[in-house]
C-alpha positions, 0 to 999 in steps of 0.5 A: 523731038522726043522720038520715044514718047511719038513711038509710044504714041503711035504703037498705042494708037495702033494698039487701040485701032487694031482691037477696032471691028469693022462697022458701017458709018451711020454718022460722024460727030466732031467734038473739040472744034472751036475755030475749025470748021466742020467742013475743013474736018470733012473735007479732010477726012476719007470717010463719009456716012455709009463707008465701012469703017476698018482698021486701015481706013480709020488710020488714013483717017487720023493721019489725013487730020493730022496732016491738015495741021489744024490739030494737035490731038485727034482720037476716033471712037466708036458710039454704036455705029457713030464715028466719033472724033474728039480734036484738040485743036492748035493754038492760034496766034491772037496778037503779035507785037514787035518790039525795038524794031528801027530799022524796018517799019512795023507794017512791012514787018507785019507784011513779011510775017504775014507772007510767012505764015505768021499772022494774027488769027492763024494757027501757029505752027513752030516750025513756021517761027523757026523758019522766020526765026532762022 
């Protein structure tokens, strides 16, 4: 992990948010989304239309999407009093294809990665192919 470039990350996040004034949400907008939900996006975030928008709240916001580990860039904006969140969301996995396997059959491979998280259709996560790596 590169720690400096993540530190850099969040002192900038931290930097751009802190020059943020308070304002009451007149309406959210999500931009980016392509397989995710906007639901899945509300549901995860702790701010709702007619909340005051502050420093902290828009922080725990950006940590709470993060957390859902459907995204791997989030950035909150401010149009007016619109909240504005642009994602780019994590790439999915469209196929997996197993290759020299003898030993096991290729459906209770596919089962066994499927239980770990690993599945055609889901986002990937590479901590997730590590661990079935390992």
């Amino acid at each position: 992990m590169n720690y400096p470039r993540l530190l850099l990350s969040i002192l900038l996040l931290n930097a751009s948010v802190a020059q943020a004034a308070p304002f009451r949400i007149a309406d959210i907008r999500v931009n980016g989304l392509q397989r995710v939900s906007a639901g899945s996006v509300f549901g995860a975030l702790p701010l709702n239309v007619g909340d005051q928008a502050d420093d902290r709240r828009l922080v725990e916001s950006t940590r709470s999407l993060f957390k859902t580990g459907f995204f791997q860039d989030i950035q909150l904006n401010r149009d007016g009093d619109v909240l504005i969140i642009n994602v780019v969301e994590r790439p999915s996995l469209s196929s997996i294809e197993i290759e020299g396997n003898k030993a096991i059959s290729t459906e209770d491979l596919m089962k066994g990665l499927k239980q770990s998280g690993l599945a055609e259709g889901e986002i990937f996560q590479r901590a997730t192919l590590e661990g079935v790596r390992n």
